[in-house]
C-alpha positions as CSV (number, residue, x, y, z in Angstrom):
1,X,-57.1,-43.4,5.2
2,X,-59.9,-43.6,8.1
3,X,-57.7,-40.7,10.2
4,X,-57.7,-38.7,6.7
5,X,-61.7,-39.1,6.3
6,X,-62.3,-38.0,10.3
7,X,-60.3,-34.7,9.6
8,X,-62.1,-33.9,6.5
9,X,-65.4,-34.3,8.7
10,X,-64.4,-32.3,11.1
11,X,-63.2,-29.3,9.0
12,X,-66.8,-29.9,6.9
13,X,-68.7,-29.4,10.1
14,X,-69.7,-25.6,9.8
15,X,-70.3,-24.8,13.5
16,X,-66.8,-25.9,14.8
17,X,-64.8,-24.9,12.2
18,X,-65.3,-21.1,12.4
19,X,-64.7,-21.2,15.8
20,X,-61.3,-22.6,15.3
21,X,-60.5,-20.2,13.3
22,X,-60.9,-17.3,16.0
23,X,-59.4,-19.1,18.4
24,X,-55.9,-19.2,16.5
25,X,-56.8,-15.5,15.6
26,X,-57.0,-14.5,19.1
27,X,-53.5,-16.6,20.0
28,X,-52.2,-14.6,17.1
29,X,-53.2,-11.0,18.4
30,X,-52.4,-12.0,21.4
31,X,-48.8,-12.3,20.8
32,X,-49.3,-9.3,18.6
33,X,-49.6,-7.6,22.0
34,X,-47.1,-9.0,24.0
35,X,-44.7,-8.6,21.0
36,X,-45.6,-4.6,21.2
37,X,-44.7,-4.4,24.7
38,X,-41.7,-6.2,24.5
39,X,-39.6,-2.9,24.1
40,X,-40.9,-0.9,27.0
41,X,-40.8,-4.1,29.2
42,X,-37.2,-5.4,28.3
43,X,-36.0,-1.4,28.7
44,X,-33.5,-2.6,31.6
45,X,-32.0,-5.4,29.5
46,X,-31.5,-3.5,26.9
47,X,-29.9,-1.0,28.3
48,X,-27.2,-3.3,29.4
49,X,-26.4,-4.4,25.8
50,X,-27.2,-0.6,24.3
51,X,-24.9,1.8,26.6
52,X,-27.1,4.7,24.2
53,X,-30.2,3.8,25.7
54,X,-29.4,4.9,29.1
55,X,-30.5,7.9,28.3
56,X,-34.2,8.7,28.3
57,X,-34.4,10.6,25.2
58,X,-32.8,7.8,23.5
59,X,-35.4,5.5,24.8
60,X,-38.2,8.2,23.9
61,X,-36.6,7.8,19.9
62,X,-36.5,4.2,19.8
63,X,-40.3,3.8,21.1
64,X,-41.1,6.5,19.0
65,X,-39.7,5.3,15.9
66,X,-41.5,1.8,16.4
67,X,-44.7,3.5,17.0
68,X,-44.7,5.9,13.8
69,X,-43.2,2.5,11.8
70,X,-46.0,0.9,13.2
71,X,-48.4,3.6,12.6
72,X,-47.6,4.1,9.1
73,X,-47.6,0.1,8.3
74,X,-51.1,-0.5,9.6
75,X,-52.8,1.4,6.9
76,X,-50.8,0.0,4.6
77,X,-51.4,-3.2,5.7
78,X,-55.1,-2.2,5.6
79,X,-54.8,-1.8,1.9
80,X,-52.7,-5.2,1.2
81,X,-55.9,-6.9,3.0
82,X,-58.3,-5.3,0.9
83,X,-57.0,-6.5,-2.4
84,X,-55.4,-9.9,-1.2
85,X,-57.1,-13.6,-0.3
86,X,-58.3,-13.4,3.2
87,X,-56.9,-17.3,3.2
88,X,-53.2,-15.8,2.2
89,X,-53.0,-13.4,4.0
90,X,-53.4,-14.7,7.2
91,X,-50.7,-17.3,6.2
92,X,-48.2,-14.9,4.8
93,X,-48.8,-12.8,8.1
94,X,-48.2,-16.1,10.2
95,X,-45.0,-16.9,8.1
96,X,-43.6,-13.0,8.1
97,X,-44.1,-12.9,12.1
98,X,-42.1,-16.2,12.6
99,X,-39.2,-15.4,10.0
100,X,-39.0,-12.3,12.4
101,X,-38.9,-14.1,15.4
102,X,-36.8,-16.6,14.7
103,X,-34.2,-13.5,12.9
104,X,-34.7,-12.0,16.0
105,X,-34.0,-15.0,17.9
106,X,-30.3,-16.0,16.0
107,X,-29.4,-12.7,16.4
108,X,-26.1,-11.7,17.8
């Protein structure tokens, strides 16, 4: 009960609390980042596993077509924040990006 009632303080006090908040924001964007560079930095690896990729045009395509899907999402994403619970949001966000990583991760 007492570790319940020090938690609840903590969260109560209105200078910390925002903070925290950016801080996991900025972890977040910052594997936002690294995620986006993945492809461009991993283009050697993958071109062991993807014998299409050797070519440079084909490389050109596939960071073209994650650009223009990315592109086109952010607006849309734009209006999904505008009409949902800031609260939600940031949780379904949280949830979507590690159901893609861990897909990504059991992938054969």
């Amino acid at each position: 009960m007492r570790v319940k009632h020090k938690k609840l303080l903590y969260m109560k006090n209105k200078s910390i609390y925002p903070w925290v908040v950016v801080g996991l924001l900025w972890i977040v964007a910052l594997l936002n980042y690294m995620d986006r560079q993945m492809l461009s930095t991993m283009q050697e690896a993958m071109k062991v596993d993807i014998v299409e990729l050797n070519k440079a045009e084909a490389f050109g395509a596939l960071m073209a077509i994650f650009l223009w899907i990315y592109g086109f999402m952010s607006p849309v994403a734009g209006i999904i924040a505008d009409r949902v619970n800031r609260k939600w949001l940031v949780v379904g966000s949280l949830f979507c990006l590690v159901r893609c990583h861990f897909l990504d991760g059991v992938c054969p």
